[in-house]
N, C-alpha and C positions, 0 to 999 in steps of 0.2 A: 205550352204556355206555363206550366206546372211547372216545368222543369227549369224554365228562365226564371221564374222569381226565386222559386228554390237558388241556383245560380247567384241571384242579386240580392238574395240575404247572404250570402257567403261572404261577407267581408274583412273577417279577420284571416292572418293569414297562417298558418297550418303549426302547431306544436310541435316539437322532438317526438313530444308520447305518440302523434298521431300519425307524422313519418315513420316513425318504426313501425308502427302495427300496420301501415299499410305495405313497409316495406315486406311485414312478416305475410303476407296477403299475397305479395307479388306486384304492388303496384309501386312500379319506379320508372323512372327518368330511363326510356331505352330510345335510341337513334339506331335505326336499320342503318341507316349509311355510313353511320359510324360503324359497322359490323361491313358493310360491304367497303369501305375505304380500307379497313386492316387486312381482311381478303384480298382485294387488290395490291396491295403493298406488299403482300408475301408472297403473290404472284410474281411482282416485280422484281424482287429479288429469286425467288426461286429459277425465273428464266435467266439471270444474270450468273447462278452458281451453279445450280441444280438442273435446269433442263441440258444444257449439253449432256448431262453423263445420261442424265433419261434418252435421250436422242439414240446415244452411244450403245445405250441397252438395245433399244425397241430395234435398234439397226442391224444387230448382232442375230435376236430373236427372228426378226423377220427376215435377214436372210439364210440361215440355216434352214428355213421352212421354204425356202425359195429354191435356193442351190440342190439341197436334194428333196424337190418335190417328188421324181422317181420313186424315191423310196420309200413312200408310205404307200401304208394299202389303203384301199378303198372298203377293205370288210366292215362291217356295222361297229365291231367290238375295237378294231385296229382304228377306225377314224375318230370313233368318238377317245380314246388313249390320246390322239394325236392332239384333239382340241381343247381337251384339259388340260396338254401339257402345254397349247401355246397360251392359254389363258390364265394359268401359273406363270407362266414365263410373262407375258405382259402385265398380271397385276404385280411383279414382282418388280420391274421396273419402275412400273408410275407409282409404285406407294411410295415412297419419298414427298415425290410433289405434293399429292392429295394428302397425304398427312400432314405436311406443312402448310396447307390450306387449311385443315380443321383446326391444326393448333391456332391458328391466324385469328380464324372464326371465333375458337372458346375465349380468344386473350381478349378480343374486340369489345366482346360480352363483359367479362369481367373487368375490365380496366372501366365500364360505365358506371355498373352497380356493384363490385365487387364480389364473394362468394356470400353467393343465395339460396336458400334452400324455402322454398312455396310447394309445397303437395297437393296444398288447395288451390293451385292455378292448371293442377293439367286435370283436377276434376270433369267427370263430364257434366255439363252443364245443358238439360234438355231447354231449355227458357232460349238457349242460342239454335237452335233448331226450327223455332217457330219462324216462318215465311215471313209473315210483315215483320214482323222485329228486322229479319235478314235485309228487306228490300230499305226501312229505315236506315239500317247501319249504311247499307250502298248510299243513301242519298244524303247522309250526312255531312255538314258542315267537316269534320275532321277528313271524311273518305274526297269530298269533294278535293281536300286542299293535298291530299297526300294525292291521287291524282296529276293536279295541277303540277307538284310537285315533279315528278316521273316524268310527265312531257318538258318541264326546265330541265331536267337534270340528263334525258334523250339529246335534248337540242342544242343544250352546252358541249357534250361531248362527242356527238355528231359532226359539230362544226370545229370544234379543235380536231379531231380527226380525219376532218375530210381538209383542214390547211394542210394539216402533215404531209398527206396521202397526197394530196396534187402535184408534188414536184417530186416524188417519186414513180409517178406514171410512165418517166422516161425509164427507169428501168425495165420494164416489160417487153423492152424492144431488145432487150441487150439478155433477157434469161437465156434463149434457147442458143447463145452460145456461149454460155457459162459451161461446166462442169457440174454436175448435179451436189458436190459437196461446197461449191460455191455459192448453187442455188440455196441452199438449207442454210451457210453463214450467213448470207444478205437476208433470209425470210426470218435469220433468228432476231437481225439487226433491228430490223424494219417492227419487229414485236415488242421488245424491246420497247425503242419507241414511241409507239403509239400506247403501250402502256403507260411508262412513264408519266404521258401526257397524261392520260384518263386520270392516275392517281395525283394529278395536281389540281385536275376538275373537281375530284371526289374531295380533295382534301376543303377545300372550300365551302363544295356544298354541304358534308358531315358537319363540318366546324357550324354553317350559319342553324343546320337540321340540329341538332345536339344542343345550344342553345334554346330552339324554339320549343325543342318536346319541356326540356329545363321549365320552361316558363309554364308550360302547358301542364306540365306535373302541377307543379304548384299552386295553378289556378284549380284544378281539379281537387287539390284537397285543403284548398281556402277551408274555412272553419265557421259558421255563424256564430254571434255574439251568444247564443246559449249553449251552443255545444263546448265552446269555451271553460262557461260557466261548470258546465256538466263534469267536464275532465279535471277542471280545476278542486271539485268537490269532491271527486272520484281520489283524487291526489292526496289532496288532504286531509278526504271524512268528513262525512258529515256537522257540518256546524251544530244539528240540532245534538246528534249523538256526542259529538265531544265534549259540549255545555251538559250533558247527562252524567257525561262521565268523570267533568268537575266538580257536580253539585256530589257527585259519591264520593270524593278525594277529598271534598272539604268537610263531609258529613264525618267520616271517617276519624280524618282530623281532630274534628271538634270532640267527638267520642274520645278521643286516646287523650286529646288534652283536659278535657271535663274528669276523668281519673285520674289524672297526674294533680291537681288540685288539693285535696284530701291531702298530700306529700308537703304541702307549700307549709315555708313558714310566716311568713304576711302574703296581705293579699293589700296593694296599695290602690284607690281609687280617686276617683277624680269630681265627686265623690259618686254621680250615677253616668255619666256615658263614658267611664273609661275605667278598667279595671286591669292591675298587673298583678299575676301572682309570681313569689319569686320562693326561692328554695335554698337552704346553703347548710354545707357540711363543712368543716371546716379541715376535715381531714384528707377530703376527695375531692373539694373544691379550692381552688384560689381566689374563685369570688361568686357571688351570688348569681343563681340561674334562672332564668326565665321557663316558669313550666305552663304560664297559662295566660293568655290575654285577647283583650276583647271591649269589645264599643256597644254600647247602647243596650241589646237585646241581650246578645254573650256575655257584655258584662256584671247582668241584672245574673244570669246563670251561674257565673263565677263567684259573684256574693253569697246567691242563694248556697251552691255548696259549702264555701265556705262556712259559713254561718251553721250550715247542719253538722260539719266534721269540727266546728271549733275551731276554724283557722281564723288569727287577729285580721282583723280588718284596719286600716290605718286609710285615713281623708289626708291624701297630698297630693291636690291635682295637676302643679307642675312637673311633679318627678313621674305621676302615672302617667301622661301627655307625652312626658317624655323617652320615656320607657317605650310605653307603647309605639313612640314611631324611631326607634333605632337600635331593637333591640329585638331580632327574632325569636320564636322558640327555641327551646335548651341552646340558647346560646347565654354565656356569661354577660352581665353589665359590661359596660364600656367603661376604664378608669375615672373617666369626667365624671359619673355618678357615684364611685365609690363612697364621700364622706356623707351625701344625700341619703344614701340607701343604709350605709352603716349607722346614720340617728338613728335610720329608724328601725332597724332589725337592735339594736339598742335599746331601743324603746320596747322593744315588744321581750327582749329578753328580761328586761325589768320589770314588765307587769307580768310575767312569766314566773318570773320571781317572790314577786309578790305573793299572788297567789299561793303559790307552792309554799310561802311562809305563814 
């Protein structure tokens, strides 16, 4: 019961991040039959290419051990010489075939999920050991359908091959007076054949199995709406810690610009909730620079320094309004301000002036 509601929260449907990591796990999309369809299919071909010359071996092999059976001895040391040399001499023939079978098998594999590497799938796992768990696996819904499965895929291929086989039955009358290299062309024919058949049975039911596991993967690593959540935070960081890590980049900030202040030579405001300090060399600059600005509380902080290092203060709350919103730090004015900005650094080199006189 756990487990199906578990199941029925699962409704979003599976991440990139969370197919890889299961892929990196070993849980992927594999169809047996699609591994026994490309084994059949190499078979098929292997009897069409490759088993005559196998034939042509084992013929060779076994009669030389036929022809002079005489000549071997019977001693302990001489027979066992003799049975390693026919068992050489036969796996020396079939490896061809059976290696074209394995190659068959690994490409089946890989053409599904590509190259894989899981170490943590051939772990041993004592928790698979335990009896009920075992008797559950047997009587599960999946074991049930794979099952059901294996008597479809018996009784498909059963019945394509016992059409085949029916109207070949008249031959049986006609072997024993064939020639015995007769007999082996027609038994190669007849294999042939009924292969063929099977791998057009297989191809079908791979093709519908291969699709169903496809779906069945995917249901399997469906996602609930907070595991979502979880990998999506995981992705990006936490929201609390990145707002931590703003409030330090803007603290920062504010420190580097509350020094650079003290350097300004007006500080223009609006006259309390907007405050621009601006800077100009006339030698290093082409126009006046923005070292410091700030609204409401910042701005109250920008006067205050000001006001302790001596920097003019100037009330123009159109130009500081304006400033303030299109004019970042250390960036220069924008041309539309220059005659604005030049009264008043004018103005303040005049009572600068003054002063000084």
């Amino acid at each position: 019961m756990a487990e199906e509601q578990d199941d029925a929260s699962k409704t979003e449907e599976p991440t990139s991040r969370r197919l890889q990591k299961g892929r990196e796990q070993g849980q992927v999309a594999v169809s047996q039959e699609v591994k026994s369809l490309g084994i059949l299919a190499a078979g098929a071909l292997a009897l069409v290419f490759v088993f005559p010359a196998t034939i042509a071996g084992l013929t060779r092999t076994s009669r030389v051990f036929l022809e002079q059976a005489h000549a071997f001895s019977i001693e302990p040391g001489s027979a066992q010489a003799a049975m390693a040399s026919l068992i050489v001499a036969v796996a020396h023939d079939v490896a061809l075939l059976f290696g074209i079978l394995m190659l068959a098998a690994l490409a089946a594999s890989m053409v599904q999920t590509g190259l894989l590497w899981a170490p943590g799938k051939i772990k041993p796992d004592l928790s698979k050991l335990s009896l009920i768990k075992g008797v559950k696996r047997m009587l599960s819904l999946k074991a049930l359908m794979e099952f059901a499965k294996g008597i479809i895929k018996l009784v498909l291929v059963g019945a394509v091959a016992f059409a085949l086989a029916l109207p070949l039955i008249n031959d049986l009358e006609m072997l024993p007076a064939i020639p015995l290299s007769g007999v082996l062309a027609r038994m190669h024919q007849v294999a042939i054949i009924m292969t063929a058949a099977t791998v057009a049975v297989m191809l079908v039911v791979a093709s519908a199995d291969y699709l169903f596991q496809r779906q069945d993967h995917t249901k399997q690593m469906r996602m609930t709406k907070q595991e979502v959540r979880d990998e999506h935070r995981q992705a990006e960081g936490d929201p609390h810690v990145k707002a931590k890590i703003r409030r330090l980049r803007a603290e920062r900030s504010r420190r580097r610009m509350m020094a650079a202040v003290p350097t300004a030579d007006v500080v223009i405001t609006n006259p309390t909730h907007f405050a621009v300090a601006l800077a100009y060399d006339g030698e290093s600059m082409s126009a006046p620079k923005v070292v410091a600005k700030g609204v409401d509380y910042i701005a109250r902080q920008i006067r205050e320094v000001a006001e302790t290092h001596d920097v003019p203060i100037v009330e123009n709350p159109p130009l500081a309004r304006a400033l303030h919103a299109s004019v970042d730090l250390d960036e220069e004015i924008p041309p539309e301000h220059y005659h604005a900005v030049a009264q008043v650094i004018g103005y303040v080199m005049r009572l600068k002036g003054t002063a000084t006189g």
